[in-house]
N, C-alpha and C positions, 0 to 999 in steps of 0.2 A: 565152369569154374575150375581154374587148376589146383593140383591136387597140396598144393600148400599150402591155398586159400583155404580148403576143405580141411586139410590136417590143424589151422590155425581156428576155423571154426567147430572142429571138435575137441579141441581143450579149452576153448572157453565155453563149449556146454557143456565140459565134465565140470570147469572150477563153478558154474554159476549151478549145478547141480549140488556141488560136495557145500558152498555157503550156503544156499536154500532150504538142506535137509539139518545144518547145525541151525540156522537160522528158526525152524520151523519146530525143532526137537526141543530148541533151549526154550521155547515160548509154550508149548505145550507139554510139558512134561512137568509131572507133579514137583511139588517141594519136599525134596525129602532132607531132615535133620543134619546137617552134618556134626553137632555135637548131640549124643542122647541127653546132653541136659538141659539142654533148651530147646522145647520145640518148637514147632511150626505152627503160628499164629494163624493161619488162616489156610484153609484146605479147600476154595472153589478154583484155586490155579491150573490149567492142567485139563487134558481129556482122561476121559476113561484110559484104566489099563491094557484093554483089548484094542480099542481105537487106536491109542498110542503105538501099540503094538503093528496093527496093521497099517499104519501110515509109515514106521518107520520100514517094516519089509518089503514096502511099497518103491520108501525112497532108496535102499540099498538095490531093488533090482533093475531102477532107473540110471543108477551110479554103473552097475556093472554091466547093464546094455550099456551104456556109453562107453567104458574102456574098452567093449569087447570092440565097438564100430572105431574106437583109435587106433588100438593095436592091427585092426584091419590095415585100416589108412597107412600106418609104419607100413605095415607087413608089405602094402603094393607101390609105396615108394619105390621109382627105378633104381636099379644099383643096391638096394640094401643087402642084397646075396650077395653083393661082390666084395672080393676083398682088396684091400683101401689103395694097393698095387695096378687094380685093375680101373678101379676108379679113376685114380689119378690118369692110367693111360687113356681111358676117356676122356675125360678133361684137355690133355695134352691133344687130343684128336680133334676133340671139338674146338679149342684155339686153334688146330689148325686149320680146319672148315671158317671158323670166320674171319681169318686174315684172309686165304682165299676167296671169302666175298667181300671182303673191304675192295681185294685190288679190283677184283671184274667191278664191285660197285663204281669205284674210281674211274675206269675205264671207261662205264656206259656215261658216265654225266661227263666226260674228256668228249667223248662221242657226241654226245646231244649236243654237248656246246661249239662243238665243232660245225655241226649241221646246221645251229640255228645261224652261226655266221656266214654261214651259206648264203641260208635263206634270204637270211637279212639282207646281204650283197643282192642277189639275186632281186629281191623286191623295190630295192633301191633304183639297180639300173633298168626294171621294166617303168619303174614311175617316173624316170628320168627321161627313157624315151618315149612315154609318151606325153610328156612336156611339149 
């Protein structure tokens, strides 16, 4: 897997971690008042305070192993220590590498086609003389 496919599938397990854990907090986490003068109708919403507790330190250390293993992925990105002068002369290097094998590519299929009219000549007048 190259390593953008991998940097592409580590933010979308940090975003489908960071909805999971709002997802999961907004569903079980008690109702609390937002005015003290109307309360709260019904109190079976919700886990315990401890459980809630542990399930969300659970999901925070899930979140920051995941950004630790992205910022990994930046971190060994080629080129990210270089600066953006040096990059670009990369760049500029490696257009020049592949117009250099554009031409030799050109070259060897000028060459085959060359050879196959060869051949083809060739096969022609062996099946002619032996006519």
């Amino acid at each position: 897997m190259d390593r953008l496919t991998q940097l592409q599938d580590a933010i979308d397990k940090l975003a489908l971690l960071f909805v999971s854990s709002i997802d999961h907090l907004s569903k079980h986490a008690p109702l609390v008042p937002s005015n003290p003068n109307i309360p709260v109708v019904t109190s079976d919403h919700g886990l315990p305070q401890d459980q809630l507790q542990g399930s969300a330190q659970e999901l925070a250390l899930d979140i920051s192993r995941q950004a630790k293993e992205l910022e990994t992925l930046i971190n060994n990105l080629p080129g990210i220590a270089q600066t953006p002068e040096d990059q670009n002369q990369d760049l500029e290097l490696l257009a020049q590498q592949n117009e250099e094998a554009r031409v030799e590519y050109e070259d060897a299929v000028a060459e085959a086609n060359r050879l196959l009219q060869e051949i083809t000549f060739v096969l022609r007048f062996i099946a002619e003389d032996q006519s």
